[in-house]
C-alpha positions in Angstrom: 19.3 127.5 183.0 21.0 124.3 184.3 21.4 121.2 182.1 22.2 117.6 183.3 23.6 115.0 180.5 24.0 111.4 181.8 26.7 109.3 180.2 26.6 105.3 180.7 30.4 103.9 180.3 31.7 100.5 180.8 35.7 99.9 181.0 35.2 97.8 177.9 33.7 100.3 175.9 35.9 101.9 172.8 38.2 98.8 172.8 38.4 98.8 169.0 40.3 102.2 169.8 41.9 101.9 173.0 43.6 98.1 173.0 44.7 98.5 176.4 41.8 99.5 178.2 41.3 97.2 181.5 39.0 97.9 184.6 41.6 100.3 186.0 42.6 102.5 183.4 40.3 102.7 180.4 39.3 105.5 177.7 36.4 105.9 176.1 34.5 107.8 173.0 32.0 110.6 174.3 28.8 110.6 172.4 28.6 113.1 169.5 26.6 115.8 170.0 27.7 116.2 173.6 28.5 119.7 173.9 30.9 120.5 176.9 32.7 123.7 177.5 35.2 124.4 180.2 33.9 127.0 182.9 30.4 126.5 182.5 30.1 122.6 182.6 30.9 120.2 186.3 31.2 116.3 186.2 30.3 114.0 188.7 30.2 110.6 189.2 26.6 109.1 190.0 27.2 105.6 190.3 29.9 103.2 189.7 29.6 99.1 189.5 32.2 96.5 189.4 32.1 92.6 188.2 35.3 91.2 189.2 37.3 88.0 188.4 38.3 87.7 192.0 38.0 89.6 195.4 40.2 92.7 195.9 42.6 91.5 198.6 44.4 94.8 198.8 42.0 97.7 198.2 40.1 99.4 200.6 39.7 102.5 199.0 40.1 103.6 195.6 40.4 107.1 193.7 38.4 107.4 190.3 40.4 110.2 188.3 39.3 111.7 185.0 41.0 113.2 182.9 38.9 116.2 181.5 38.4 117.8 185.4 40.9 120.4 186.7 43.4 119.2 189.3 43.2 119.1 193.2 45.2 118.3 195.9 45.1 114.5 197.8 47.7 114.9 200.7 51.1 115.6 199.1 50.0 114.7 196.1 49.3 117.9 193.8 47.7 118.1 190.1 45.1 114.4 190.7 42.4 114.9 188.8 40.1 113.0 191.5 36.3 112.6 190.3 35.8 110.6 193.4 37.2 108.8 196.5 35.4 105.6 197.6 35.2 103.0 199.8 34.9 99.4 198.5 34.2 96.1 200.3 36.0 92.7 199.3 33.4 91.3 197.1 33.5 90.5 193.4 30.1 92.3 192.8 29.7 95.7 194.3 27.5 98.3 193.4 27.2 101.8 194.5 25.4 104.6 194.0 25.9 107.8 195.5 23.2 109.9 197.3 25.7 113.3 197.1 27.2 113.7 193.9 30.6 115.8 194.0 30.8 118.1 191.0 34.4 119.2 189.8 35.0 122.0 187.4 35.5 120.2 183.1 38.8 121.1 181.7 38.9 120.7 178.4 36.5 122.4 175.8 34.7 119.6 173.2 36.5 116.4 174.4 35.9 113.6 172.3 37.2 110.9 175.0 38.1 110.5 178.4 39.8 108.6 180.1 39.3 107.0 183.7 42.0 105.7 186.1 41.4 103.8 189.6 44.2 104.2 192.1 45.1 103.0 195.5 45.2 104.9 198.9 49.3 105.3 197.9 48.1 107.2 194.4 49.3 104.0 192.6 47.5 102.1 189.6 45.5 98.9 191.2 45.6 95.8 189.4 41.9 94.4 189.4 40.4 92.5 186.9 37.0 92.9 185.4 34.5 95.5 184.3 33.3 98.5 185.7 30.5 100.4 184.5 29.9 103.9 185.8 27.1 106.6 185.0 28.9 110.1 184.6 27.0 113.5 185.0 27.8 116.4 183.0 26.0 119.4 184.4 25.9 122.7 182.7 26.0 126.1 185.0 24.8 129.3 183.3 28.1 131.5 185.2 31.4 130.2 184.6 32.5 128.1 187.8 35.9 128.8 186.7 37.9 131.7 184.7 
């Protein structure tokens, strides 16, 4: 039987744990009782918003990894754990959310946090200021996806 858990994050969530969390590189505390299991559990990223203090001048693309997926291949670049590549206008307010969610295999049994980086079309860290908010799906598969 397939089950679907929706988790709502913000990039200013968990900051009395994680200081250094910013709208590009943030980590977060999972909800207890959120029971994930490598092989038999895919994430996917549903929707994704942005509120930023001024326009992105230098992204026009930007590559949400996660860091409790298995590893793929962008290019040369090997081992990115890419939840999701997307397009993004020059506004300050941008909203998306996508009509085909792409599901990549969890990693890690029981994690307690993840952590979410945004990088440019060179694989590099962007420097945008704000808050993003994001609604994650974890979605449970009854045969392992991966052994």
């Amino acid at each position: 039987m397939e089950c679907t858990n929706y988790v709502y994050i913000k990039s200013s969530d968990s900051k009395n744990y994680h200081l250094s969390n910013n709208i590009a590189s943030f980590t977060v505390e999972l909800p207890d009782g959120l029971n994930i299991e490598e092989n038999n559990w895919s994430l996917g990223l549903g929707e994704i918003n942005f509120v930023l203090e001024s326009e992105p001048s230098d992204y026009s693309a930007l590559y949400i990894c996660c860091d409790v997926i298995h590893t793929s291949s962008v290019g040369e670049k090997n081992n990115l754990q890419l939840l999701r590549r997307m397009f993004i206008p020059k506004k300050t307010k941008y909203g998306k959310i996508f009509p085909e969610i792409f599901y990549v295999p969890v990693c890690k049994n029981q994690p307690r946090s993840l952590t979410i980086n945004m990088l440019d079309m060179a694989l590099k860290p962007v420097s945008l200021k704000g808050t993003a908010y994001m609604t994650l799906i974890f979605r449970y598969y009854p045969v392992p996806l991966f052994k």
